[in-house]
N, C-alpha and C positions, 0 to 999 in steps of 0.2 A: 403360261402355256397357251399356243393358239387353241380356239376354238373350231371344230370346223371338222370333216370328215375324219383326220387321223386322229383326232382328241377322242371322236366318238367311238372310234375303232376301238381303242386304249381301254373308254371306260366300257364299252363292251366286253372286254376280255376281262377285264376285273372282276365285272357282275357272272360272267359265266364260269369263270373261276371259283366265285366263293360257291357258286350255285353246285358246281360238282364236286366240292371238296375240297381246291387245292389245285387241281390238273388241270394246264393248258389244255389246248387242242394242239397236237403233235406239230403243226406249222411253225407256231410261235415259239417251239425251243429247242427243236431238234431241228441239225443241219443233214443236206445230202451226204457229206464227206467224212466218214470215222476218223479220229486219229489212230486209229489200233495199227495201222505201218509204223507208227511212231515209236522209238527207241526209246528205252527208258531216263538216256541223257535228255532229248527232248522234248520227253514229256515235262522232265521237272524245269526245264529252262523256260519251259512256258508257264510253269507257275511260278516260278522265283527269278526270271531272268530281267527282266528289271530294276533297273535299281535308280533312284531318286539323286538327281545332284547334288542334295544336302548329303546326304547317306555318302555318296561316294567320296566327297571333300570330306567328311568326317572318318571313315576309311582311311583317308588319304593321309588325311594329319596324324590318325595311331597310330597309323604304320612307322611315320614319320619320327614320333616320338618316343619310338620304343626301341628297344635293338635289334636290329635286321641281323638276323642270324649269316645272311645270305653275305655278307659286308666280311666277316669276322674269317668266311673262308679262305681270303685271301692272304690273312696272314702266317701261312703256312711255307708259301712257295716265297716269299719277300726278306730282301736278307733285314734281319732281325732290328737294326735301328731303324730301317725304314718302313717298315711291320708298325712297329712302336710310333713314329711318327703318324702315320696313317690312321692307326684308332684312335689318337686324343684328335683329332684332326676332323675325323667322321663322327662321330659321337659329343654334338654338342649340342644345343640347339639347334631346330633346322632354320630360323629366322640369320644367324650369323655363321651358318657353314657356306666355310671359303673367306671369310673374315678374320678367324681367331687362328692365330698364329703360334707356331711350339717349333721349340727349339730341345735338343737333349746337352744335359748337364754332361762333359767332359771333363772336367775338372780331374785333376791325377791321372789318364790316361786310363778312365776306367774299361777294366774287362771284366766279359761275365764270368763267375767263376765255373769250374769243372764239374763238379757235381752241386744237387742243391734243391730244395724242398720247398712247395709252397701249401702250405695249408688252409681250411676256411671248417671251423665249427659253427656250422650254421643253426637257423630258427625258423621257420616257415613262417610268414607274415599272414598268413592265411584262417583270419581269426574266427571264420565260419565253418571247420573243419577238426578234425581232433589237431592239438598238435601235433605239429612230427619236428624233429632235430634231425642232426644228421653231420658226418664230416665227411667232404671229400679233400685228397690228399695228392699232390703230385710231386711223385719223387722223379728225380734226373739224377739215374746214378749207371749212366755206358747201359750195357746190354742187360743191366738188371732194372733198369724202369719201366714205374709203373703206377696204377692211378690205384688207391685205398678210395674204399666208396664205404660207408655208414650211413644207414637210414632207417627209423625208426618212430614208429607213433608211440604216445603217451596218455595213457586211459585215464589216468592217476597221478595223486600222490607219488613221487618215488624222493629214494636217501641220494644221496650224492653220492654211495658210492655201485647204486644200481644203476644210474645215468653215467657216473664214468666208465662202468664195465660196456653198458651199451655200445657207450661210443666209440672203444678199443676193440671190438668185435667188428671187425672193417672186412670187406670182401680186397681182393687184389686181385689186376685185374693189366696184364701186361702191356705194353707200350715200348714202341721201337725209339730205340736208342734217337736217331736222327727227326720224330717229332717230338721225344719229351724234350730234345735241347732245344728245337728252335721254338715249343712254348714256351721254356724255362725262361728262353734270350731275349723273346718280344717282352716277356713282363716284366723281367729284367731293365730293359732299356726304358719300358712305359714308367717304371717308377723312377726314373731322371729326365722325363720330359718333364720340361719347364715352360709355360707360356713367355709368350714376346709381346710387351706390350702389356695395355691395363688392359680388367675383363671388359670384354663385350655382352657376354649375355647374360640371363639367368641361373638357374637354378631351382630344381623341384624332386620331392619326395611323395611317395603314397604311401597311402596306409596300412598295405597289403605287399609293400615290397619286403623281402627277407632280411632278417637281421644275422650279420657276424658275431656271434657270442665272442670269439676269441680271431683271427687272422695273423699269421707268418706267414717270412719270406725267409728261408736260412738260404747260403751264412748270415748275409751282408743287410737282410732287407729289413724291413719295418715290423716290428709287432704292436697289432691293434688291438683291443677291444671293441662291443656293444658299438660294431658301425653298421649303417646299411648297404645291402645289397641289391640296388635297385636297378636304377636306369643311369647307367654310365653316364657322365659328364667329363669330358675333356680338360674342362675349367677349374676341376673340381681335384681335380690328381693330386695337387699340394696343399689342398687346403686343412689348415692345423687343426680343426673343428668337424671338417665333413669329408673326411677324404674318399675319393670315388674311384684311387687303384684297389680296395679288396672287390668292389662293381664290375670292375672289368676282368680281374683275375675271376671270378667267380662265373660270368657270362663266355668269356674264353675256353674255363677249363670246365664248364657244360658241353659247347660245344666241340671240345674235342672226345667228352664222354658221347656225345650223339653220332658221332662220324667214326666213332671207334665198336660201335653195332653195344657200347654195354649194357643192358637192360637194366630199368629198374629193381629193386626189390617187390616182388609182388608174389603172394600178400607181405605188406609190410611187419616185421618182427613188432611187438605191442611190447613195453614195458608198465608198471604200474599197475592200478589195479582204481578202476571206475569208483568214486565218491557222491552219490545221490544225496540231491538238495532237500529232498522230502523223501515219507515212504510212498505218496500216488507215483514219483518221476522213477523209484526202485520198483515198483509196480508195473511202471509201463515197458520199462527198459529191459526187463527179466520174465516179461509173459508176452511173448509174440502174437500175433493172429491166432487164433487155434482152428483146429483142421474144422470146418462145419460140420462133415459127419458125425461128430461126439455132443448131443447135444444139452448134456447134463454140463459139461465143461463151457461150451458156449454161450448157457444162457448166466454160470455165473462168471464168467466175463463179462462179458456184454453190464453187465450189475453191477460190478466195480468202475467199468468205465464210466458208465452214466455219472454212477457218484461224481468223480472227478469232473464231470462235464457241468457238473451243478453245483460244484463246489466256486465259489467267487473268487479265494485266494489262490486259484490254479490257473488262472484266466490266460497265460502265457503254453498252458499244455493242450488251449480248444482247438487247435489244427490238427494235432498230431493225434489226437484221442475221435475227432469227426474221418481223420483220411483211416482210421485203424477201423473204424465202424465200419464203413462204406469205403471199401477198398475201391479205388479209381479204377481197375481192372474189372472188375467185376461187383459194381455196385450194389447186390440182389445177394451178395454172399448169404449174408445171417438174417435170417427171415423174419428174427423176433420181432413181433408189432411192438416192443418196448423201445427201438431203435427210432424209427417214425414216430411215436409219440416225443422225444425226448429232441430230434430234428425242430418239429413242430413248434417245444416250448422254448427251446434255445433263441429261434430264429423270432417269437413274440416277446421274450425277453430283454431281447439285445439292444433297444432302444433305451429304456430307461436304467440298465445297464451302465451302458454307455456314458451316459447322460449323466450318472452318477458319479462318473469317473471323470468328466469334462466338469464339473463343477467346482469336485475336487483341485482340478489343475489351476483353475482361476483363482478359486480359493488359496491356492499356495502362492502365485504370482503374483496377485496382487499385495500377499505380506511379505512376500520380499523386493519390490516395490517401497513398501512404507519402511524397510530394512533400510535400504540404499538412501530415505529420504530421511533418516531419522541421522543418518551420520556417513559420514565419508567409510568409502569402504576399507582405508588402511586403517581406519580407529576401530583397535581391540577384537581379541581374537575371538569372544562369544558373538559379536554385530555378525563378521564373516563366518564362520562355522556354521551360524542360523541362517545367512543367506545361502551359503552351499545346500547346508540342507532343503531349505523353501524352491530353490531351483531345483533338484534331484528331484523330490516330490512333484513339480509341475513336471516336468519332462518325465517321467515315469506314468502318472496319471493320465497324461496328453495320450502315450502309448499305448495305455491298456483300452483307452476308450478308441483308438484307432484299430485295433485288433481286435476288443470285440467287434466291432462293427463290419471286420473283414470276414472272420468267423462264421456271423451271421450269414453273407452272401453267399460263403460257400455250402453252410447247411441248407439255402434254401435251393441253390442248384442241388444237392444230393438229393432232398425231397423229388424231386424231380425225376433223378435218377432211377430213384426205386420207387418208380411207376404208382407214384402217393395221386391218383386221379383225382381226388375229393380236395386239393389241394392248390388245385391250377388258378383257382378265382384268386384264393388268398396269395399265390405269388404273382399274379398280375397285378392285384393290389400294390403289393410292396415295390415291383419295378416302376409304378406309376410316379409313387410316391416319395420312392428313396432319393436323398441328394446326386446330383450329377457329379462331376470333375474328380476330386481326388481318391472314390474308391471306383469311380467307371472302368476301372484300367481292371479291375476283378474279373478271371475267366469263368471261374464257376461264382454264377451271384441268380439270384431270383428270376430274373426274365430268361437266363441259360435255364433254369430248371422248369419255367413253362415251357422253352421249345423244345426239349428232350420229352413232356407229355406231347403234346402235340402233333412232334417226330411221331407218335404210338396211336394216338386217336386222332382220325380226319375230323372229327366233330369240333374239337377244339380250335382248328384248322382258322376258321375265318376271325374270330376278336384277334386271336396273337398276329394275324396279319393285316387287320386293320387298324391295329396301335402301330406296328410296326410302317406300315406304308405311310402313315404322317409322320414317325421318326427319319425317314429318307426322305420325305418330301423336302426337311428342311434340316440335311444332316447335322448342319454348322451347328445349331441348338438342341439337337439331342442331348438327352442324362446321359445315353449310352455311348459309349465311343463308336466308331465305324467302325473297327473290326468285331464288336460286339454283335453290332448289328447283323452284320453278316453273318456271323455264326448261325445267330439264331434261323435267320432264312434259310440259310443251308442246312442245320439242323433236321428243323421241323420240314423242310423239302415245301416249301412254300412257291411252287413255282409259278405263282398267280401274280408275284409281286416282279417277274421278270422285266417287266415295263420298266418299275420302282430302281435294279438295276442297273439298266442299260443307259440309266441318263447320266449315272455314276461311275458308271464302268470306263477305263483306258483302253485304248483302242488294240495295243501289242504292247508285251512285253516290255519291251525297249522304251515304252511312254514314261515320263515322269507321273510321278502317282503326290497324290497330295501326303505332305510332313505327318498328318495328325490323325493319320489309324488307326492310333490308341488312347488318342486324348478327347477329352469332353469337358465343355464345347470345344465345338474345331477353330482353333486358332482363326485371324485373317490370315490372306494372303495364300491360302493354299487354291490348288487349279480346279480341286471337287471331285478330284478323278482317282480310283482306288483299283488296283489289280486285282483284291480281293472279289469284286463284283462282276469282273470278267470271268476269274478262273471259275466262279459259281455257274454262270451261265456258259462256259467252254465244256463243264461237267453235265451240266444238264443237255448241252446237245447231243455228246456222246451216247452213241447207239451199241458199242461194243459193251459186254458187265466185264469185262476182264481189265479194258481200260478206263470204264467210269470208275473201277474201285478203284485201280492206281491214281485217279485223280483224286478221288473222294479221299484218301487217308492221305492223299498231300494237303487237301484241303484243311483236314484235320489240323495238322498240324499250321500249318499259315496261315490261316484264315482262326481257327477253334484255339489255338496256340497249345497243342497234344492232352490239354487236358483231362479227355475224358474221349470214348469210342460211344460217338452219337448208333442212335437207333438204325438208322440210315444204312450207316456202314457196313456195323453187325450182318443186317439184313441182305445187302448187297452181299456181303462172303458168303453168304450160309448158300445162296443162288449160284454158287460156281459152281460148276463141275469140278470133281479131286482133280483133277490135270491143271483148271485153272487157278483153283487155294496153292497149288503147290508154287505154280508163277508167281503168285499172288505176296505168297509167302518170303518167295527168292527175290522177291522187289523190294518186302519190309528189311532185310536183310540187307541187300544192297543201298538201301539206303545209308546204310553205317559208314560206309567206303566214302561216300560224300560230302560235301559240306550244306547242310540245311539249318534256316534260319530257326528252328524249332528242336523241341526234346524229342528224343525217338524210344525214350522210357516208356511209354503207354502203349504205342504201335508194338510192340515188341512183346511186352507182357502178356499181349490178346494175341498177337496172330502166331510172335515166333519164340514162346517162351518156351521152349527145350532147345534154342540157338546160344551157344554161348558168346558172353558179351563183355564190353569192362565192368566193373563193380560200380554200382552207384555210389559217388560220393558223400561219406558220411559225416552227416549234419551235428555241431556239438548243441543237446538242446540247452535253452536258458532259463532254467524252471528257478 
């Protein structure tokens, strides 16, 4: 940095910062010009309307390697072999489309036949969710076709013959004569395309693509078993081991359910009946939150949870028993001081915890190590069974000691939360002290839970922005990541660090912003420049409360990543006027209609939770 009148200027304004709390002098942050003209498309294009060249090539390529729904609509109006031609054609790799060549098998003068059925008993690949099955069916029979839809989750155990009834319990669901034949005829013709020529490309699978339980084609077609459902390949149509025509029949006859208006099942029909690993996960799973008002019932919950919270062999249930304490909506829910104590001892635990658990792992790694060294691993099936085992054990251990240690971050951000004042030394400790890179990516962690104090008391105001203004002075080597960082200034409304930044900050929107806003250290090679530090100081110039709050709960979200409704914000709504919470309101709302890089689960819960909305996604836990 030069030395010289504007260096002095700089550190002037720092010293008269801490000296008053926190607060510029109104020059240095606020502009002559409101955005409050500004449109609500506007506003958010000016917080999220950049986007990074890596990001958009990477964009570019999923698009690329997934199925463009957009592609599939043409094979409606295309007479039916040449339909069929066309998707093994477009759906291949995008490195050899326009290379790989298909031809359709003529052989005997084949015709489609008259009427004709294609089926797909599916499996949702979606292994972080309850399961769901499901069949859909498309009959081609003249003016009586029509698509059977089946769809159903699975809580339990069920017999085979309460999953076959399931799945005969099908909705119908009509279809004009002239599109069930020309989908019947494209998929028809696509299972006697033939490539020309040897392969050219690849081939790939995920582990979250859908599986075919069973797939037919009547009369004439194929019946498969246990294939997947994935990502179409061209290449893949005849292959004896991986066939990729039920992929494309199944991607096809999706979209012609989406273009035919038929709604999913919602709420899904449940079969079976939920099986708990322990009685703490039948505990947790069968006593929701309870009302606050009843507080004989609250405090012995609140009892039982601790237990579990201090129980060692439940260490897989400390997320979900910490967010059930301290609900992310409203962190102050249950007032019990047993809550905060029990924060307190978790988050000085969690170290030698951990530590316990990492030792464990090495300990198992390194005897299956001397496993592997004692004998080849085809010799004898106790050598291998003991190695399986010694590996399971490391990799389970490695687990529990990464979880606790995430655990801990986020009870020390709750701490935080519910306004634990006596507590702010000891989480500035633990940010100081905690390892950098693979848990920095943590949104609620100890330094979030000092600037949520901080955000409440000016007094704490100048340490958390004096750690912090050496954490941006030299972002590249912060523990924290940059978007961390930034939270916390935004948070805690640290507007004394506006210098700290502007040296950081991208100039518009449309600037490329550095790759590594979530990672710590910062990578090389990045340009230093973050949108998050502009849209802080585009919010702080803002003179209008109606449009500072629109920006602040974007901020929330893109900068805090929605995790929690800082102090700030609260604050700012409670200052509207009813005319402006109600805009206010109709913004968090609209925000749904849009595409944002963030959750809009927590914005939602606080401002517009009598708005209906889709159902949260239910998580299957792994107790």
């Amino acid at each position: 940095m030069r030395r010289g009148r504007s260096y002095r200027f700089v550190a002037s304004l720092w010293l008269l910062s801490v000296a008053t709390g926190g607060m510029l002098p109104a020059f240095a942050t606020t502009s002559a010009q409101s955005l409050k003209g500004k449109s609500d498309e506007e506003l958010l294009h000016l917080v999220i309307g950049g986007r990074n060249d890596t990001q958009k090539k990477t964009d570019e390529d999923i698009h690329q390697d997934i199925v463009r729904f957009s592609s599939i609509d043409r094979v409606w109006e295309m007479p039916p072999q040449q339909a069929a031609l066309a998707l093994a054609s477009e759906y291949v790799e995008k490195e050899i489309r326009g290379r790989a060549k298909f031809a359709i098998d003529q052989s005997g003068k084949a015709k489609p036949p008259s009427t004709g059925e294609i089926a797909i008993r599916w499996i949702s690949g979606n292994y972080y969710a309850l399961p769901e099955r499901g069949v859909i069916v498309l009959r081609y029979e003249g003016l009586q076709s029509r698509i059977s839809i089946s769809d159903f989750q699975i809580l339990g155990p069920v017999s085979e013959t309460e999953l076959s009834e399931a799945l005969n319990q099908m909705d119908d669901h009509p279809v004009s004569a002239p599109v069930a034949q020309q989908t019947y005829e494209v998929l028809w013709w696509l299972h006697r395309i033939r490539p020309v020529g040897g392969r050219v490309g690849g081939s790939s699978v995920s582990s979250v693509d859908d599986l075919a339980d069973s797939f037919w084609m009547r009369p004439d077609g194929p019946f498969l078993i246990r294939t997947l459902l994935g990502t179409p390949n061209g290449e893949d149509l005849n292959d004896e081991k991986f066939s990729s025509f039920p992929a494309f029949a199944y991607a096809v006859i999706r979209r012609l359910i989406e273009r035919q208006g038929i709604k999913p099942r919602r709420p899904l029909p449940t079969i079976g009946h939920p099986v708990y690993p322990n009685p703490e996960a039948a505990f947790l799973r069968t006593h929701p939150r309870p009302d606050s008002n009843d507080p004989a019932v609250v405090k012995q919950w609140v009892k039982q949870m601790i237990a579990i919270l201090q129980n060692p062999e439940r260490y897989k249930m400390y997320g979900d028993i910490l967010h059930a304490l301290v609900p992310t909506e409203d962190p102050s829910r249950y007032q019990d001081p047993a809550i905060d104590r029990i924060l307190l001892d978790f988050l000085r635990g969690a170290d030698p915890a951990a530590t316990a658990h990492e030792k464990a792992a090495r300990d198992a790694e390194r005897e299956g190590h001397k496993v592997l060294d004692a004998t080849t691993f085809d010799q004898g099936e106790v050598n291998k069974e003991k190695w399986h085992a010694l590996s399971a054990k490391h990799i389970e251990e490695d687990s529990a000691a990464r979880s606790i240690r995430m655990d801990a971050d986020t009870a020390g951000a709750m701490i935080g939360f519910r306004d634990k004042l006596s507590a702010f030394s000891e989480l500035m400790d633990y940010a100081k002290r905690k390892p950098g890179g693979e848990f920095a990516f943590a949104g609620d962690n100890c330094l979030t839970g000092a600037a949520a104090l901080a955000g409440k008391y000016p007094q704490l105001r100048p340490r958390l922005a004096s750690y912090l203004h050496t954490q941006l002075a030299d972002i590249g080597k912060s523990k924290a990541s940059g978007r961390q960082l930034f939270d916390c200034v935004w948070r805690a409304d640290l507007r004394q660090l506006a210098p700290d930044l502007a040296k950081v900050a991208t100039s518009s929107p449309e600037e490329n912003e550095d790759p590594s806003t979530t990672t710590s250290p910062t990578p090389l090679g990045g340009n230093g420049k973050f949108h998050a530090a502009r849209v802080i100081l585009m919010a702080w110039r803002e003179t209008d409360p109606l449009t500072k709050t629109k920006l602040d709960a974007m901020i929330n979200g893109y900068v805090g990543g929605s995790n929690s409704i800082p102090e700030v914000l609260r604050a700012e709504f409670d200052k509207l006027s009813a005319e402006d919470q109600m805009s206010f309101r109709n913004f968090i709302t609209w925000l749904r209609t849009v595409e944002v890089p963030w959750s809009r689960e927590c914005l939602e819960d606080v401002f517009t939770p009598h708005t209906p909305r889709p159902p949260d996604e239910h998580i299957v836990p792994d107790y």
